[in-house]
C-alpha positions as CSV (number, residue, x, y, z in Angstrom):
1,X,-201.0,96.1,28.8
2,X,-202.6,93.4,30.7
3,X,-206.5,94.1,31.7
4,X,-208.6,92.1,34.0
5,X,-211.5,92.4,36.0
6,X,-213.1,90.7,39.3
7,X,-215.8,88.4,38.3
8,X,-217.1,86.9,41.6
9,X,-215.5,86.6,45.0
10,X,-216.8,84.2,47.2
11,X,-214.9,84.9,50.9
12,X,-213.0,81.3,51.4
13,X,-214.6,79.4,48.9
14,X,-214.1,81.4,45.4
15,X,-212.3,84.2,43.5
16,X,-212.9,84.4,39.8
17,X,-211.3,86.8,37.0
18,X,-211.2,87.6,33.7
19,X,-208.0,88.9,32.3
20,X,-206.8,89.5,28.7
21,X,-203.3,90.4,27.3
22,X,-202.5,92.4,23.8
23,X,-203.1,90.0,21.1
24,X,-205.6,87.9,22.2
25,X,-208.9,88.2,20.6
26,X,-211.0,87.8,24.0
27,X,-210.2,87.3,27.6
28,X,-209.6,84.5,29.4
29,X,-211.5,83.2,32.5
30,X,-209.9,82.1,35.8
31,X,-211.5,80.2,38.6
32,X,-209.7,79.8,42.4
33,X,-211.5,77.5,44.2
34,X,-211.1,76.4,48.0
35,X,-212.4,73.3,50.1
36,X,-211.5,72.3,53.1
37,X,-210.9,68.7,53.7
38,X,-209.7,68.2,56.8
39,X,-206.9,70.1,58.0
40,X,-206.1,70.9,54.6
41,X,-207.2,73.4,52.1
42,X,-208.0,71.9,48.3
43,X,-207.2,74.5,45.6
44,X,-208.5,74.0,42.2
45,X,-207.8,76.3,39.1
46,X,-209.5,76.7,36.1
47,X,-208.2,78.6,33.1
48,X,-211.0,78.7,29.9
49,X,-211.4,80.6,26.9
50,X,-208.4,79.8,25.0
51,X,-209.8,79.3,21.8
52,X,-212.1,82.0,22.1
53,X,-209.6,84.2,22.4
54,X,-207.4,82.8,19.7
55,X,-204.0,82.3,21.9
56,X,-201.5,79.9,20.4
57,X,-201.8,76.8,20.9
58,X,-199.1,76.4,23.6
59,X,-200.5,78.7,26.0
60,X,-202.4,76.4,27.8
61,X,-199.9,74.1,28.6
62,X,-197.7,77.3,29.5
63,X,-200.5,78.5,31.7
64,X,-200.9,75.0,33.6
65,X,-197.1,74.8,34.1
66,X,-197.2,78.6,35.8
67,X,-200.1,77.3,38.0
68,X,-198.1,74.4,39.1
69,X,-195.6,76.2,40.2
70,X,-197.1,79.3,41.7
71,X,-199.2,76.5,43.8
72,X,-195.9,74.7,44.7
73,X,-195.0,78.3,46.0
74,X,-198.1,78.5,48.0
75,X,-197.9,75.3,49.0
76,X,-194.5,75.5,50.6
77,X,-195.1,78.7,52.3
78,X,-198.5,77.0,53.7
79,X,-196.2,74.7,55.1
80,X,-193.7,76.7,56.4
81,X,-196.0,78.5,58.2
82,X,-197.6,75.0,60.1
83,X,-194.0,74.3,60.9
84,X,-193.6,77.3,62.6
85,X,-196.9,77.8,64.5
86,X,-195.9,73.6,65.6
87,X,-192.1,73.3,66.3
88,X,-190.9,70.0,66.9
89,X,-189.3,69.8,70.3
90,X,-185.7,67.7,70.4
């Protein structure tokens, strides 16, 4: 079963967890970080711990491509949303 815990929460700036499935040796650590810049929101992800906990060695790479995508998600929805609250009259 997958475990995690909360490791900091920083109200629009940062959430951080650890999280660890069956088979790894340790957890791994997760860091969501927001900045503003402009108009816009930066998002920055960082995934550590994957040698500590003795994944194989394509679980990074699998881990990067899942946060590419769950941010395109985001991302769209984000945008969606602008379009919405800002229709374009004809």
């Amino acid at each position: 079963m997958t475990a995690g815990e909360i490791t900091a929460c920083e109200p629009r700036r940062l959430l951080a967890f650890r999280w660890r499935e069956p088979g790894w040796q340790d957890s791994l650590d997760v860091a969501v970080r927001l900045a503003a810049t402009g108009q816009r929101t930066a998002v920055t992800i960082t995934e550590t711990g994957f040698v500590r906990a003795q994944t194989a060695p394509a679980l990074a790479r699998d881990h990067e491509e899942g946060w590419l995508h769950h941010l395109g998600q985001l991302r769209r929805a984000c945008e969606r949303r602008a379009d919405s609250q800002h229709p374009v009259s004809p």
